[in-house]
N, C-alpha and C positions, 0 to 999 in steps of 0.2 A: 767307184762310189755311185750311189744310186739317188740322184737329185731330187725323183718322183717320192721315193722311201723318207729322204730325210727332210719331207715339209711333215708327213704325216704327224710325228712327234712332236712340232712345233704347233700346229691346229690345235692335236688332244693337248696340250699345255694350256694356251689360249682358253679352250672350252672349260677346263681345270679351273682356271684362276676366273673365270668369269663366275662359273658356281659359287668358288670360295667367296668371294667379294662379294654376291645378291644372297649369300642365303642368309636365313633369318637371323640377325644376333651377332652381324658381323658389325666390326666398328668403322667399314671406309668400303667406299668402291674403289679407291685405289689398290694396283694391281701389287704382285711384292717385287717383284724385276728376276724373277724367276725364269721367264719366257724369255727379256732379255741378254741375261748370262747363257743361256741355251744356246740361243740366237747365235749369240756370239762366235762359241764355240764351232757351231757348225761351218761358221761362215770363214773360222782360221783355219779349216782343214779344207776349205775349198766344195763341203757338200752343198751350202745353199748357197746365192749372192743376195747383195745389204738387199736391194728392191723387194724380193721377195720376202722376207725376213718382214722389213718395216712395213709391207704389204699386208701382214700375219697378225702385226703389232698395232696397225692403224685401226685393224678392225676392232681389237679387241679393245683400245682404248675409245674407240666412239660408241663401240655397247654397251661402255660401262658410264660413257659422259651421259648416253640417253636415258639411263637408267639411275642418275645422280638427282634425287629430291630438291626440287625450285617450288616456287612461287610463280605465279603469274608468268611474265615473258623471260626467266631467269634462266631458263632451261637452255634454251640456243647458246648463249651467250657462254654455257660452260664448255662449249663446245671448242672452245678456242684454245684451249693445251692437249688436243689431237695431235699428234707431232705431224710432220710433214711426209709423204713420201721422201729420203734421200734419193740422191742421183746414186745410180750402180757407181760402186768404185773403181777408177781406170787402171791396168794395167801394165806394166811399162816390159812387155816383151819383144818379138821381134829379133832383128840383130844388133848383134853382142857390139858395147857402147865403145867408142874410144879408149883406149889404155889408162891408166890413173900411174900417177907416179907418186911416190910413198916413203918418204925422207926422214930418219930419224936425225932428231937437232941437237937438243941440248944445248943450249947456249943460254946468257940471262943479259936482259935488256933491262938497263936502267933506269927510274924515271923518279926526279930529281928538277923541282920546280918549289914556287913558293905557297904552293896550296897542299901539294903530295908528295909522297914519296912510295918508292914501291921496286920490287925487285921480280921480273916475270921470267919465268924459264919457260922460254920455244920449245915444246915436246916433240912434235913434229910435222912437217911438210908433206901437205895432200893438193896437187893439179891433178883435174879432170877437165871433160869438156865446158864444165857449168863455171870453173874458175882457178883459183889458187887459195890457201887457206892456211894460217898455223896455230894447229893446238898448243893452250898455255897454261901455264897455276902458277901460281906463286903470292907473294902478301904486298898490301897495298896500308896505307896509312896518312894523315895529315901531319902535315911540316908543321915542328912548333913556331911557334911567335918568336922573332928575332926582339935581341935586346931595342927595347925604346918601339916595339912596333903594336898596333893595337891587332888582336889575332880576329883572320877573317870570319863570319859567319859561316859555318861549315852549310852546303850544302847537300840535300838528299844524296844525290848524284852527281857525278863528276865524268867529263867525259873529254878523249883526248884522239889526237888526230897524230899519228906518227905517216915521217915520210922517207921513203925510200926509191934506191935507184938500183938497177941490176948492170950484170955484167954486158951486157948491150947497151945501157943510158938510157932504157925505158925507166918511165916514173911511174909511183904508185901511192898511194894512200891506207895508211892500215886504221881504220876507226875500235877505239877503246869505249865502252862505256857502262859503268857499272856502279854499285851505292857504297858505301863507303860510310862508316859508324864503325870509330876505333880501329884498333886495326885489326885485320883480320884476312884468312885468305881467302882467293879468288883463283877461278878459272873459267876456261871458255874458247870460244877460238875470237882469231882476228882477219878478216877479210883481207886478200890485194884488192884493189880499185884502180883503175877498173882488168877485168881481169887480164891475166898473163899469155900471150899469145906465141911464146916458144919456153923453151927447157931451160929454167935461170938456173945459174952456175951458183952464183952468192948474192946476194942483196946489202949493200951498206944503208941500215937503217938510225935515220935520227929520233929520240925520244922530241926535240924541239929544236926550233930555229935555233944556230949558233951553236948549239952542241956536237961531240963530237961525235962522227957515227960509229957501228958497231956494225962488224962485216958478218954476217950470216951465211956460213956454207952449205950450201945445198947438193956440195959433190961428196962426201964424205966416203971413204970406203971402209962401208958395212957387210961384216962377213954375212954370209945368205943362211937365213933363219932356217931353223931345222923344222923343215912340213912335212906331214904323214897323211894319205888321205888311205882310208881303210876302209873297205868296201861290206858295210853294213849297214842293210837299207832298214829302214823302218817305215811302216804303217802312221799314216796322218795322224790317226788317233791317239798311238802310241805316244807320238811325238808332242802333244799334247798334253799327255799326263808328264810327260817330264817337264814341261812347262809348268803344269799346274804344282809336281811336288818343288821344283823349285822355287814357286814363290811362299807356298809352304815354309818351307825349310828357310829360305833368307828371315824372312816373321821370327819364326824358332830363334835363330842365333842373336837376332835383337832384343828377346823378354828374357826375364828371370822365367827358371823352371825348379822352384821351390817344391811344390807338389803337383800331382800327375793332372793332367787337365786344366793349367794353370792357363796353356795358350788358346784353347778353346773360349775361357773364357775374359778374355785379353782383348782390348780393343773392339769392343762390338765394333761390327760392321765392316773389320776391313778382308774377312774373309769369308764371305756369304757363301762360298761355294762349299766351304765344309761343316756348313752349319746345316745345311739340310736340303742345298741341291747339287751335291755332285753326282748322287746317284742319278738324277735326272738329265745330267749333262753323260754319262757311262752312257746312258740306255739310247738317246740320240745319235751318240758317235757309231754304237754297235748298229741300229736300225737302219743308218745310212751308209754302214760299209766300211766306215774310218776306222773300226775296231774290229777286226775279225775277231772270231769265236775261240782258236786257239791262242789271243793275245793275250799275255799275263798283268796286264797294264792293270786293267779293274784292281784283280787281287792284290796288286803292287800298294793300289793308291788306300784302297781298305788299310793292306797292313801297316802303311807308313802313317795314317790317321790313329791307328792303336798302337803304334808305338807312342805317340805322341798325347796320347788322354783325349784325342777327338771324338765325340760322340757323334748321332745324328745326323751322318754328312749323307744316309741314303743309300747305300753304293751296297748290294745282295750279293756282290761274288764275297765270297769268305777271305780273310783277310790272311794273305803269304808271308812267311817270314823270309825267303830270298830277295830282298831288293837289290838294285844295283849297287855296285859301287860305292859312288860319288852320292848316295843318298844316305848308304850304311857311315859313313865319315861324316857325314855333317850331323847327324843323329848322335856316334857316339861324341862329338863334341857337344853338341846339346844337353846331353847327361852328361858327361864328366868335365864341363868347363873350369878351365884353370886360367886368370888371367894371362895373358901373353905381350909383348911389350910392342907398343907398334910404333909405325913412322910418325915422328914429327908431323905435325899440323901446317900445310905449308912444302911439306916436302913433294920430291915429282919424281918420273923417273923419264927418259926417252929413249923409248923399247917402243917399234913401230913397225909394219910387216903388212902386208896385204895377202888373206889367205886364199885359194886357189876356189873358184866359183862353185856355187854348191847348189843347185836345184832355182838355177837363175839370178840366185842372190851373191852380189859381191860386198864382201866385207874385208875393212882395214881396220889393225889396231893403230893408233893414233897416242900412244901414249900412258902413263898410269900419272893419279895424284892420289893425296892424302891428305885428307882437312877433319874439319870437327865430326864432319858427318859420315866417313870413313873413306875406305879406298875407292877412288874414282876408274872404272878403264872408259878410256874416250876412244869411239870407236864412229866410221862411217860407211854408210851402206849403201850399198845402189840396186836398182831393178826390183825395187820392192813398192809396196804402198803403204798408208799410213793407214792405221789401225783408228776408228770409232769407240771412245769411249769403251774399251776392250777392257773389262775385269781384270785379266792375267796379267795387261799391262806390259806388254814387250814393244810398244811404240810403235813397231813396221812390221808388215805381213809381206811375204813368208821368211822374216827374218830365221834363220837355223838359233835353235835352242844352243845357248850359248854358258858352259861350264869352266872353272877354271882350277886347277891342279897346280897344288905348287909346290916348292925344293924340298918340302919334308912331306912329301906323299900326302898331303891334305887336300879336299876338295871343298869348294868354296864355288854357292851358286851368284848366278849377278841377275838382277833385277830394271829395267828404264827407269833413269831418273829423270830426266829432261831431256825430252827429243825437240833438234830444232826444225827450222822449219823445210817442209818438202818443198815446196812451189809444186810444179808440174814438169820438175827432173827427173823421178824418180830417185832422187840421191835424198840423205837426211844423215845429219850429223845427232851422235847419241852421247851422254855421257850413264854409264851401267855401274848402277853402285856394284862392290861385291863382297858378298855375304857368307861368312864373317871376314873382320877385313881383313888384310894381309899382314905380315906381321912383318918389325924391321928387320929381320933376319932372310929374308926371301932373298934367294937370288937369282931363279927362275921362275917361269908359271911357263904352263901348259895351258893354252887356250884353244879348248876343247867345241866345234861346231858340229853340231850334230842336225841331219837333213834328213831326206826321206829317199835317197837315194845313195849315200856315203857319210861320213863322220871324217872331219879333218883336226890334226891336232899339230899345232905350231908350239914350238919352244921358242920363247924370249929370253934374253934378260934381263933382270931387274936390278939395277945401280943406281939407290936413293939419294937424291940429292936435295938441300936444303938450306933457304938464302934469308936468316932472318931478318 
């Protein structure tokens, strides 16, 4: 890719929006975030870095403060929502980190006091160098009022302190804390404290003083996951548009599509990019190289926009009817949806596996749940960064575009719902909704990583379980 090439199209954007915004008749010198979604883009294929970008963006936004109608000394003063130059975003490459070890659980921890009640299922056990950790779901609720007792004031939040001792007689601390209104399910992980400094066997963990505990095995013998890694590299850009039709396409499976063009216009605002800059984001990727000339990506993204009654999105290569796959399956369920019956609210499965490193990025599955908002995969990742306010929304850079296939040949994209926090490990825990969700009949998925150097695909299974 060509660094010199891929500012050029962020400047004429810049100079673009500056016209639009001063010329005669316009209602704002506010810019649209046109340049920013560009931006973006270029900076997830690696053509520009944030510095230069926000470099691009600062200017454009103090041309446009200087040129914002005051009064008197009012002028300076608008000057103050300039954004700042960001710091470049750091890296975390070099040599390959400590080993992770990747434990599926399944077990359910009790919790039985006179405020809560709550039934959690361990999905499963992630140690790295950074700690120990277990992903959980399950449903939580307030204990009624005992005969003769006056019932407490419920609190926002509730939070609870579990302890635990391992097969060596090291102790530990697992901290809960979370809201609670009715009952309802939850998930999340739960931290060791402080962290684990050899390979626990099992852990006897107490819900509270006096109770009894509940032994957690972390030896368990798990037949070895069926991994594929299949050598088809892709182009940055490429890899990109499958990001982009994938969030696409998860949007599709959540509206009504009563009549054609229904999703266009659906939600102002949460898809800018195919309202009228994706073409601007195609002609970026191609300028700087991420999109070679023979890539069918444009065409691709065109014709999956005209399948769907998308107008407007900009995009001049003509639109193809061979798309992939995994986009042709979620389209025709988009047209021909037929309700399907899904998991229990509440329910989990512990299906966990760490897939084979892919273009420096390590990812593990960590489990599946199912609540009101649909099927969760809890998934964490290493050697990555955390993504700025990124449109497309996939939480960490260069996470691998991440698809999921499952027991009846359907494909189903996944989306970041809640990335937690990075520090400065380069590690971050994700939970990735997946779109549409799974259905209770599943009894494997295929979790499909797609990189710029290979494409790996791990078989799970999936054994729902469910603790009202």
């Amino acid at each position: 890719m060509d660094r010199g090439r891929a500012e050029a199209p962020l400047r004429q954007l810049a100079e673009a929006e500056l016209r639009r915004a001063t010329a005669p008749g316009a209602r704002s010198l506010g810019h649209s975030g046109r340049l920013s979604l560009v931006a973006q883009a270029l900076i997830a294929v690696g053509a520009v870095d944030v510095g230069t970008a926000d470099e691009i963006q600062a200017e454009l936004d103090l041309a446009l403060a200087v040129r914002q109608p005051g009064e008197g000394g009012a002028a300076p003063q608008r000057l103050a929502w300039v954004r700042p130059r960001r710091d470049v975003t750091g890296t975390f490459g070099g040599s390959r980190p400590a080993s992770w070890r990747v434990v599926p659980v399944g077990q359910v921890i009790r919790i039985r006091d006179d405020e809560i009640r709550g039934d959690l299922g361990l999905l499963a056990y992630l140690q790295t160098a950074h700690g120990g950790r277990f992903t959980m779901a399950g449903w939580m609720h307030r204990a009624a009022p005992g005969p003769g007792t006056h019932p407490l004031r419920p609190r926002p939040h509730v939070s609870r302190h579990f302890i635990a001792a391992d097969d060596k007689g090291a102790g530990y601390t697992l901290g809960l804390s979370t809201r609670i209104s009715g009952s309802a399910a939850l998930a999340g992980v739960l931290d060791l404290r402080p962290d684990p400094q050899h390979e626990i066997r099992w852990l006897d963990l107490r819900t509270a003083p006096g109770e009894p505990a509940t032994r957690i095995h972390l030896d368990p013998q798990v037949p070895t996951p069926d991994i594929t890694v299949m050598n088809t590299p892709a182009s940055p850009g490429g890899l990109l548009a499958d990001v982009i039709a994938a969030r696409v396409l998860a949007l599709a499976s959540a509206l009504p599509q009563e009549t054609p063009g229904q999703l266009a216009a659906a939600k102002p605002g949460l898809l800018p990019h195919v309202t009228g800059w994706l073409g601007d984001v195609v002609t970026a990727l191609e300028a700087a190289g991420a999109l070679p000339p023979s890539s069918p990506a444009p065409g691709q993204l065109a014709g999956l926009c005209a399948r769907l009654g998308i107008t407007g999105h900009g995009i001049t290569t003509p639109p193809v009817a061979d798309l992939p796959d995994r986009w042709l399956s979620m389209l025709t369920r988009y047209h021909r949806r037929t309700p399907q019956p899904a998991p229990a609210p509440g329910s989990w499965s512990a299906t966990a596996a760490e897939l084979p490193e892919l273009d420096g990025a390590r990812v593990a599955v960590l489990g599946l749940h199912h609540s009101e908002r649909g099927t969760i995969l809890h998934l964490h990742a290493g050697g990555v960064t955390m993504e700025d306010d990124w449109e497309y929304y996939r939480g960490v850079r260069p996470l691998p575009a991440l698809w999921i296939r499952d027991s009846a040949d359907r494909w189903h994209a996944t989306r970041d719902y809640a990335p937690g926090p990075l520090g400065d490990t380069g590690e971050v825990t994700l939970e990735l909704e997946i779109a549409p969700p799974l259905e209770a009949g599943t009894r494997w998925i295929d979790v499909v990583a797609a990189g710029q150097s290979a494409q790996v695909r791990a078989r799970l299974p999936v054994r729902w379980t469910w603790n009202p």
